[in-house]
N, C-alpha and C positions, 0 to 999 in steps of 0.2 A: 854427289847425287848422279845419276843414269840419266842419259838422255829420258828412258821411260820415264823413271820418277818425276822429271822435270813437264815431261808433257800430258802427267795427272793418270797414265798407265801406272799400273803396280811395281814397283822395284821389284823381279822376283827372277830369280834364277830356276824356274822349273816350269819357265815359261816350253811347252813343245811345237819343235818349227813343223807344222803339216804341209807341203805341197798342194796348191788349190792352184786348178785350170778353171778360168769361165768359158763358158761353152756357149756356143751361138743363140741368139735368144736373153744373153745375160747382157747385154749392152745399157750402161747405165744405171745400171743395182748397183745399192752395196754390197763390199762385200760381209758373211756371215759374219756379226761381232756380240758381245756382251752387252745387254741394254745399262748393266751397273758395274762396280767396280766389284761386287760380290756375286753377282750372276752366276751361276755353274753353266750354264749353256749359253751358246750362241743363236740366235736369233736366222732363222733360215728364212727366206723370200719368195715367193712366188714369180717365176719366171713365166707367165703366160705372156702369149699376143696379145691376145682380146680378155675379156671379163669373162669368167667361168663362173656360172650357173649350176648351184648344185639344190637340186629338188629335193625334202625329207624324205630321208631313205635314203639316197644316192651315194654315189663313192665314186672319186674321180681320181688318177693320179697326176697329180701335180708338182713341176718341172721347177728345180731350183735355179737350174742354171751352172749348178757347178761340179768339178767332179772331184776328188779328192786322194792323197796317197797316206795313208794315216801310218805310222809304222806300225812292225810287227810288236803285238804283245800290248797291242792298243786297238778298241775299237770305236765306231761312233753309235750312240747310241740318240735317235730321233722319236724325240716323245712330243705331245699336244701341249699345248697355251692353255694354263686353264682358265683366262678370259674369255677364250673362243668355245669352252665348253660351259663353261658356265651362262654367260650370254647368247652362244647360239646355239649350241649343242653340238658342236664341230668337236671330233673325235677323230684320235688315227685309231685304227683297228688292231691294228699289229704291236698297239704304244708295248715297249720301245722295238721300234726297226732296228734292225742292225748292220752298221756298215762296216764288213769285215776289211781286216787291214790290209788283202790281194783283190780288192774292188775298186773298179779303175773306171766305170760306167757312171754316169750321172745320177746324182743324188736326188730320189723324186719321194716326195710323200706323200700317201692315200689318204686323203680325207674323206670322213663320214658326216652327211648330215643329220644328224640323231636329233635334229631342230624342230620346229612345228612349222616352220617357213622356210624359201628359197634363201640360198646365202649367196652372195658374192665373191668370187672372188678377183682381187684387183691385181693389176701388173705390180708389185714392190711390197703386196701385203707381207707380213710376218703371220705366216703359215704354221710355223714348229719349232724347235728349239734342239739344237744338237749340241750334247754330251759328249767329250772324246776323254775313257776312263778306260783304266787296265785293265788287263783279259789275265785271267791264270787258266795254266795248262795244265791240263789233267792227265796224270797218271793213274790208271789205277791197278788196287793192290788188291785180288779177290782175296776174300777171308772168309774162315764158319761162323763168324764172329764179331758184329761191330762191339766197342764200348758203350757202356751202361751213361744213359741220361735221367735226369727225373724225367723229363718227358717220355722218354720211351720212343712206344710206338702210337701216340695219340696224335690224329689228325685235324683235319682240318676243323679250328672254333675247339680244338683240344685246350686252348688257352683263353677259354673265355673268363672277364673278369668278376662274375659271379660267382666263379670257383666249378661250376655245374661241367664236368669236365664230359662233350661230346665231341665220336668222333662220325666225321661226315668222310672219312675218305679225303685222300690228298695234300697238301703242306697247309700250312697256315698256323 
């Protein structure tokens, strides 16, 4: 058994080592981990001084504390709690940020309050949740010509499950 296995972390060999610096401000957070042993993301913090005040409507960015070296052919990707949206209506705007893998600046997420009331937020709250998943690199090949799908060229609600086949323009 692995030291991991033994201290209730996953036996896994594809575990990846990211470089994390805490950044001034981060004194006494944890640092970003997985709330379960199934989690896909890590759990990002709120590095403020004081309690941040955000009015419905508002948008603040919010300091995690840390910065990070993800390799290449990997990025992070920072998406919303959906406890914080669903109980307050706290939204990132951007869901998912993306933390390209030559980004070496501090990790901050914009929150929206889409709420009916002011929210808080507190020095060590769990703010957002970050994804670190493969990037594929695109080449591409112009051609006269893509390959035939049944879909075609049907857009957006092209695959609604009434069969009523509409297209509104754009993916989906």
């Amino acid at each position: 058994m692995s030291r991991r296995a033994a201290s209730g972390a996953p036996d896994r060999d594809d575990v990846l080592p990211v470089p994390l610096v805490r950044l001034a401000g981060s004194e006494g957070l944890p640092l970003p981990a997985y709330a379960t042993p199934g989690a896909a993301g890590l759990d990002l913090l709120a590095a403020v001084g004081e309690e941040l005040v955000l009015a419905p409507g508002a948008r603040a960015l919010v300091p995690t504390g840390i910065a990070l070296a993800l390799p290449p052919g990997f990025e992070g990707q920072v998406r919303g709690r959906s406890g914080l949206a669903l109980r307050h209506g706290i939204l990132l705007p951007n869901a998912p940020g993306t933390i390209d893998s030559d980004y070496r600046g501090e990790v901050k997420v914009i929150l929206l309050n889409a709420g009916d009331g002011p929210f808080r937020v507190r020095r060590g709250d769990r703010i957002a949740q970050l994804v670190v998943a493969p990037v594929a690199r695109v080449e591409w090949r112009e051609t006269a010509r893509l390959p035939e799908t049944s879909r075609a060229a049907g857009g957006f609600g092209h695959t609604d499950p009434s069969g009523a086949a509409r297209d509104h323009g754009g993916d989906g």
